[in-house]
C-alpha positions in Angstrom: 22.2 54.0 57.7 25.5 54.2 55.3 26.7 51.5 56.9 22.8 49.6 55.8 23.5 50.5 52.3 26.8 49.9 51.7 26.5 46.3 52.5 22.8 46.3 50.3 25.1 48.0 47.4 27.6 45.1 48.0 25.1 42.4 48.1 23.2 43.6 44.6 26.7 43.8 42.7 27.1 40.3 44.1 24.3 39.0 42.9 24.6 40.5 39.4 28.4 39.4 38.9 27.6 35.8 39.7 24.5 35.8 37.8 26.1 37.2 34.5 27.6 34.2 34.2 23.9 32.8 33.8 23.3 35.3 31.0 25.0 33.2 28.7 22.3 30.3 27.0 23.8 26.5 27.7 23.9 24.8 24.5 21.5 22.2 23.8 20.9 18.3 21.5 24.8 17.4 22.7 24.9 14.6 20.1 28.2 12.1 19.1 28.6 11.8 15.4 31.2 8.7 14.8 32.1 7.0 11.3 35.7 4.9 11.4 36.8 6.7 14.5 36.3 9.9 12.7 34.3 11.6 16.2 32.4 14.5 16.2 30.7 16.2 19.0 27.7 18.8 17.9 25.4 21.2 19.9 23.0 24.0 19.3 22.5 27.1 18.6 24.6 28.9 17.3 26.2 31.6 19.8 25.7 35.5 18.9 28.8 37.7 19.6 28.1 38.2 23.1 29.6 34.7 23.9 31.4 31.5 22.7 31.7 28.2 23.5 34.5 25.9 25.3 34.8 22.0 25.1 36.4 19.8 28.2 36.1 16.2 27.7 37.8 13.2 29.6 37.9 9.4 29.8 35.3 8.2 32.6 36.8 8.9 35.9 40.0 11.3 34.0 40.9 14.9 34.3 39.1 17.8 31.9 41.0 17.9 29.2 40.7 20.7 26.2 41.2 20.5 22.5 42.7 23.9 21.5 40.5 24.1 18.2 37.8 24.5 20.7 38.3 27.0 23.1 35.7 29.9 23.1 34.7 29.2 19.9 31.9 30.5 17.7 31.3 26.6 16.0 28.5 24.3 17.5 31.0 21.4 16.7 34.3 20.0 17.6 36.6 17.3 15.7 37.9 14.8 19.0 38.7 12.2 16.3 42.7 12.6 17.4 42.1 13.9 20.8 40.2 10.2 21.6 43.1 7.9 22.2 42.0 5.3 24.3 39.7 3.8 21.5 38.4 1.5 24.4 37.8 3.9 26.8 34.5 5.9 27.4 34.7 9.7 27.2 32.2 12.6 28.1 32.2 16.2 27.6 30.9 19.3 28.1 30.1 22.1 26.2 30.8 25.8 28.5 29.4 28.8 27.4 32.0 31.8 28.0 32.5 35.5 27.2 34.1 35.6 23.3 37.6 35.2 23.0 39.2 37.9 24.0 37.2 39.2 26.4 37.8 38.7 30.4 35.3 37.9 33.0 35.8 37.7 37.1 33.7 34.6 36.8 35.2 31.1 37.6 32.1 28.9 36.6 29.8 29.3 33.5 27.2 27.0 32.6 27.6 24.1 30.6 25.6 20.9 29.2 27.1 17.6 29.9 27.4 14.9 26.4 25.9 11.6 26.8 28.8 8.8 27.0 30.5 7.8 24.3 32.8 4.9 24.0 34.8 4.8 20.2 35.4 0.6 19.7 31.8 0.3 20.7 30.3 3.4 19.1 31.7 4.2 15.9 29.8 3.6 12.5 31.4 1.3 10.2 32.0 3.0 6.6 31.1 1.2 3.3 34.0 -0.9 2.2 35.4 -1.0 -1.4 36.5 -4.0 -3.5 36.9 -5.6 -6.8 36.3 -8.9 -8.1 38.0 -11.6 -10.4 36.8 -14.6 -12.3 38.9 -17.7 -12.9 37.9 -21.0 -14.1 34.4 -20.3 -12.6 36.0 -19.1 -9.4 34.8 -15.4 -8.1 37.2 -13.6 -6.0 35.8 -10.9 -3.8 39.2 -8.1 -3.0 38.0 -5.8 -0.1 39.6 -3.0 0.7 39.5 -2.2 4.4 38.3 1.1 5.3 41.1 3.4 7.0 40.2 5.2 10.5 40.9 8.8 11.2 43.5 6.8 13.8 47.1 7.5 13.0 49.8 5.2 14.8 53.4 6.0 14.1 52.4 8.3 11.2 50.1 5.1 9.6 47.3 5.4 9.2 45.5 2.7 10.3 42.2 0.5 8.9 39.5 -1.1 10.6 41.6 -4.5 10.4 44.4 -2.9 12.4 41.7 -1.9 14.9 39.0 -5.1 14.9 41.5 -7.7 13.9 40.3 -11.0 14.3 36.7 -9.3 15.3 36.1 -8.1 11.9 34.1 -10.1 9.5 32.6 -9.4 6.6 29.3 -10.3 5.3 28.8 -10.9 1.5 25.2 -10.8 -0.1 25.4 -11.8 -3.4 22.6 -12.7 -6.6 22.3 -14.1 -10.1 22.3 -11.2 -12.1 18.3 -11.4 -13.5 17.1 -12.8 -10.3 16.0 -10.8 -7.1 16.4 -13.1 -3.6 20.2 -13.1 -2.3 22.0 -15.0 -0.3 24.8 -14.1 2.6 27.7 -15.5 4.0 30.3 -14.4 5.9 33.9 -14.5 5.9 36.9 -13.6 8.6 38.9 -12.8 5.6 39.3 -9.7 2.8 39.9 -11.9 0.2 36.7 -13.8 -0.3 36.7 -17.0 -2.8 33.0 -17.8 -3.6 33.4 -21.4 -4.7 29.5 -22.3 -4.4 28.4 -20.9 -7.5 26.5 -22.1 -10.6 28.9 -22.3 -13.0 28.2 -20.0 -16.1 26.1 -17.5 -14.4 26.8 -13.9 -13.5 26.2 -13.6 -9.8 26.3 -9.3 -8.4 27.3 -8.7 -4.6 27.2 -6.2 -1.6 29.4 -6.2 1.2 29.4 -4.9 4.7 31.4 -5.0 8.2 29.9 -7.6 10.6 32.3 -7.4 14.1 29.7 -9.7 16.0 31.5 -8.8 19.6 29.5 -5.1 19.6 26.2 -5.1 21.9 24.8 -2.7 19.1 26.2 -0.9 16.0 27.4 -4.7 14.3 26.9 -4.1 10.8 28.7 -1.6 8.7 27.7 1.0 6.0 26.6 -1.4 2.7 28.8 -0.9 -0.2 28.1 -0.5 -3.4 26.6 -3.5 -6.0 29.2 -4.9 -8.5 28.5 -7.6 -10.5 30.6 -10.4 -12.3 30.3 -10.8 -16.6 30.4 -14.3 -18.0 32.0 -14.2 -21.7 31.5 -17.4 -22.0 27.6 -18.1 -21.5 26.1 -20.5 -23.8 24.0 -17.9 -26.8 20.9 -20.3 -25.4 21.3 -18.8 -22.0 21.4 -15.1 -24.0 19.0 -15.4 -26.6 15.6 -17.3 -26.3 14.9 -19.7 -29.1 12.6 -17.9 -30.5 14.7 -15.1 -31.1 17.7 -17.6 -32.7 14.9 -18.9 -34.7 14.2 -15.5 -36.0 17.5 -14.5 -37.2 18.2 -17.8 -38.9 15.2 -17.3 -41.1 16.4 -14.1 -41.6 19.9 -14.9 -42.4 18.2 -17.3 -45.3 16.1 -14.9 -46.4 18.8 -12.0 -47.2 20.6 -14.9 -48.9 17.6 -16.2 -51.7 17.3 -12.5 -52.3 20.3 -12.0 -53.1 20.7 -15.1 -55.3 17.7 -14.4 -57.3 18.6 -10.5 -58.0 21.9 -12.0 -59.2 19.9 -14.9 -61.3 17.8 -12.2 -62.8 20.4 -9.4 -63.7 22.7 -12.3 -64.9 19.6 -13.6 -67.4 19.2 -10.0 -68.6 23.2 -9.2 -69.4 23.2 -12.6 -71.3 20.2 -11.8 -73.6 21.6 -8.5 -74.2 25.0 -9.5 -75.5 23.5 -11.2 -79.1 27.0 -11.7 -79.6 27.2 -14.4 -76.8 31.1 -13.5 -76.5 30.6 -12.3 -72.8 29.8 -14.2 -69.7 28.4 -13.5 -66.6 29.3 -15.9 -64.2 26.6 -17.0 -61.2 28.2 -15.6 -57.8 28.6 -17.9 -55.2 26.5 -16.8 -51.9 
């Protein structure tokens, strides 16, 4: 009978030890979060103080590896931006639910939720780009300024060119300033000459990464609108004729008015000066 219920005793504290390490709740919407090779991996909820979380992660086919930042950790995210070095690699991960840090446990397996894939040249959003632009002799020059990565290579830091090379294009959507369709080309450079313009007209543009070798995620981020100022425009392309119309009569008018309250003060002094020593002399307008 002792014998009966010592191995019953045994079986229950088996049972409980290896099921505490089912107490824990897996984390849940695994998701990748990627702009210029700045990679974050996200879960819920948010873990009370009776455990933490752990991520492993890997290249297809590698070892678990761990990023220290996120070892029994009370965040539901971890930055992999630097810890994803084989930009052309796929990774997954998993996310382990584990006592707090600090705490021990006899247990050797906790329960975890597995990432979907995620592969950084293929996956990664492309930011906005920047850039300025020049006119001369009717010539618009488009300067973009090539978004930097959160990928560091011999302490450089290095842009989306250093990445895509030759693969990345830009595409340029550009508009006469008071109209509303656009038109878009694209280019294989960052400095862009836009020769096909209607000279004398302001023309505004947008600009984003096109690297046309991706299955999905092609386009970039838009940038923002800037927009070229002709100094030179004819005042007919500025003003309606109407308007020039207007402020000619105007002009004219102010002038008679003038002339005749000089005429008329001038007529006055002259008949008040009987001794006709002093002159007023007519102004010219």
């Amino acid at each position: 009978m002792k014998l009966q219920t010592s191995l019953v005793m045994v079986l229950l504290s088996t049972h409980c030890a290896s099921g505490a390490a089912y107490s824990y709740p897996r984390a849940q919407n695994v998701t990748w979060s990627s702009t210029n090779f700045k990679t974050i991996l996200s879960w819920k909820p948010k873990p009370s103080a009776d455990y933490s979380y752990t991520v492993e992660f890997s290249v297809a086919g590698g070892d678990r590896q761990r990023n220290h930042h996120c070892i029994r950790s009370n965040a539901t995210m971890c930055d992999l931006s630097v810890s994803l070095t084989e930009l052309k690699s796929c990774y997954s991960a998993d996310i382990l639910s584990e006592p707090p840090l600090g705490t021990t446990s006899d247990d050797t397996e906790f329960p975890h939720t597995a990432s979907p894939i995620f592969c950084p040249y293929q996956d990664t959003e492309i930011g906005r780009p920047t850039f300025n632009l020049t006119v001369h002799e009717w010539v618009i020059t488009l300067h973009v300024t090539d978004p930097l990565t959160a990928v560091f290579k011999d302490d450089h830091q290095l842009s989306i060119r250093d990445i895509f090379s030759d693969e990345l294009q830009y595409n340029v959507f550009y508009r006469k300033q008071k109209s509303t369709g656009s038109k878009m080309q694209t280019f294989s450079s960052s400095v862009i000459e836009m020769t096909n313009l209607d000279k004398g007209e302001s023309y505004c543009f947008r600009i984003q990464a096109h690297i046309s070798s991706r299955s999905e995620k092609q386009f970039g981020q838009m940038s923002a609108i800037k927009c070229s100022h002709n100094d030179e425009e004819p005042i007919l392309k500025v003003y309606s004729p109407a308007v020039i119309a207007g402020g000619i009569l105007f002009i004219l008018l102010v002038i008679g008015l003038i002339t005749t309250i000089t005429v008329i003060y001038c007529s006055q002094k002259r008949k008040a000066l009987k001794s006709g020593t002093e002159e007023c002399p007519l102004r010219d307008v």
